[in-house]
LUMVO-934242 format. One record per residue: x, y negated, z negated of N, C-alpha, C, O in turn. Coordinates in pm, whole numbers, plus 32768, in hexadecimal, padded with zeros to 4 digits. Layout:
<recs>
XYZXYZXYZXYZ...
</recs>
This chain:
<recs>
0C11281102500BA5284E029B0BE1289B030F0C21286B036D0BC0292602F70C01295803770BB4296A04040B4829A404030BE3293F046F0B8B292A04F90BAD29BD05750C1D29EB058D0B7029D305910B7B2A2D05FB0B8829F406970B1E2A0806D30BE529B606E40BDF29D607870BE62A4707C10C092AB507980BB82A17083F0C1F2A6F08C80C3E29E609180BFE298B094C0CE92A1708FE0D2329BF09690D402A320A180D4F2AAB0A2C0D39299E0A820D832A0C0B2C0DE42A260AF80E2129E10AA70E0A2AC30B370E702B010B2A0F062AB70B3E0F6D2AE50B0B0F012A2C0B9B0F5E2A0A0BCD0F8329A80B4D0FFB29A50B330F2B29570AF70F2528F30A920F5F296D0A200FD0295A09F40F3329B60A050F452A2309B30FEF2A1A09BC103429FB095B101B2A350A2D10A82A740A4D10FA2A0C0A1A115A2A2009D010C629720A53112E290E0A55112528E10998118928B7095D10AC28F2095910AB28F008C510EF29580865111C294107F510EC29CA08A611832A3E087912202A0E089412772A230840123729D2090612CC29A5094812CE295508FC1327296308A8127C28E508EE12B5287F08A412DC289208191346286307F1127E28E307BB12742926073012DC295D07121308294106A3132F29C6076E138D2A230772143229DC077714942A06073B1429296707D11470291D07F114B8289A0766152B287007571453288307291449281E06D914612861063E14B0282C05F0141928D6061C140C293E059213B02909054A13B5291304D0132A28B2059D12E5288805551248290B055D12492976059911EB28DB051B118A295105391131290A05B1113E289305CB10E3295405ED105A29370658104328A806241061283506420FE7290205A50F7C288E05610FC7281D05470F7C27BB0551104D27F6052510AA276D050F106D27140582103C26A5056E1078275305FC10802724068A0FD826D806670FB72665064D0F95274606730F09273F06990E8026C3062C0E1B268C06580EB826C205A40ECA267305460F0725DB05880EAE258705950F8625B305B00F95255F06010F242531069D0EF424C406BF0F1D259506CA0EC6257E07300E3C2519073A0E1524C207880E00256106A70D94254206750D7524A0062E0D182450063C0DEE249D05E30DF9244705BF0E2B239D05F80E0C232C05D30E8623D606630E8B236706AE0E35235C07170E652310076A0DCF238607360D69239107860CC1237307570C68234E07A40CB3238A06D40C2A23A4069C0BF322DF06D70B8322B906F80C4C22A906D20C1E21EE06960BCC21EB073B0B5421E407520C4421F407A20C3021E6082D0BB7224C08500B5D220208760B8E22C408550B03230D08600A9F22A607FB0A58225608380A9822A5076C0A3B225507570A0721D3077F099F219C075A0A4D21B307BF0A44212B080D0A052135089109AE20E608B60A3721A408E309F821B20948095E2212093108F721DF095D09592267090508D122C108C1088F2283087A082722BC085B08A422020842082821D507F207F9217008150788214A07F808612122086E082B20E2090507C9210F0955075820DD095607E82167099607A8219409D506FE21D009D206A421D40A26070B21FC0936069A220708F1065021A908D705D721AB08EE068C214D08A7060D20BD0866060C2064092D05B7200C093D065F2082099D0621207309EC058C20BC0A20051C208A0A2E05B321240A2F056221990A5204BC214709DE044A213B0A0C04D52130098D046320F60935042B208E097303B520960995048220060991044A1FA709DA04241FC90A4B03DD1F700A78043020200A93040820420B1D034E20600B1D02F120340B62035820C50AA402C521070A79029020960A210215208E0A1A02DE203709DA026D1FA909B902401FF0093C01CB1FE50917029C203C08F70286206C086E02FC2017081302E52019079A03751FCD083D03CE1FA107F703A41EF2081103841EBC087B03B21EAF0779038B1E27079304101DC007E504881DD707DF03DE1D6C081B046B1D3B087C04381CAC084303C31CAA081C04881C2D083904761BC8082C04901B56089204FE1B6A08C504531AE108C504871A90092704EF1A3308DC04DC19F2087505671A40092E05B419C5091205BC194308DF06081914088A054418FF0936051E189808FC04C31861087A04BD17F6083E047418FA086C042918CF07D404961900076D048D18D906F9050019570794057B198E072205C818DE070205D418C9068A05FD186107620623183E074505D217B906FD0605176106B8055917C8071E04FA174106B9051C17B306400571179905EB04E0181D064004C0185A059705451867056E054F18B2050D05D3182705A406591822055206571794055C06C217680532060617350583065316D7059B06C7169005C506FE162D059506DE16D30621074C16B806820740165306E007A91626070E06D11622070806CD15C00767070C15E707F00740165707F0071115A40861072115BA08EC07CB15C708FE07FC15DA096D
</recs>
């Protein structure tokens, strides 16, 4: 799938130096980027979201204490 950015000119520069430096391409770099990054954003963005839900009392939340009778866990 091909994606379109705009990277700052300054991110731009240091993703050429490094590219040029190495003989790898942009996208090698940027492919890495993504990938070691995607887990850590979904974690925080979909957090944040199903918070944003409990806030508005549209996402169901459960109490602790009826989670551990309905596992039977005891005290």
């Amino acid at each position: 799938m091909a994606t379109s950015i705009r990277l700052d000119p300054i991110i731009e520069q240091r993703l050429d130096h490094l590219a040029a430096q190495t003989g790898r391409a942009k996208a090698y770099y940027l492919r890495e980027l993504i990938e070691g990054g995607i887990d850590d954003l979904e974690d925080f963005y979909l957090a944040d979201a199903t918070m944003e839900r409990v806030r508005k009392g549209t996402e169901k939340v459960f109490d602790a204490a009826d989670v551990r009778k309905d596992l039977d866990l005891g005290n």
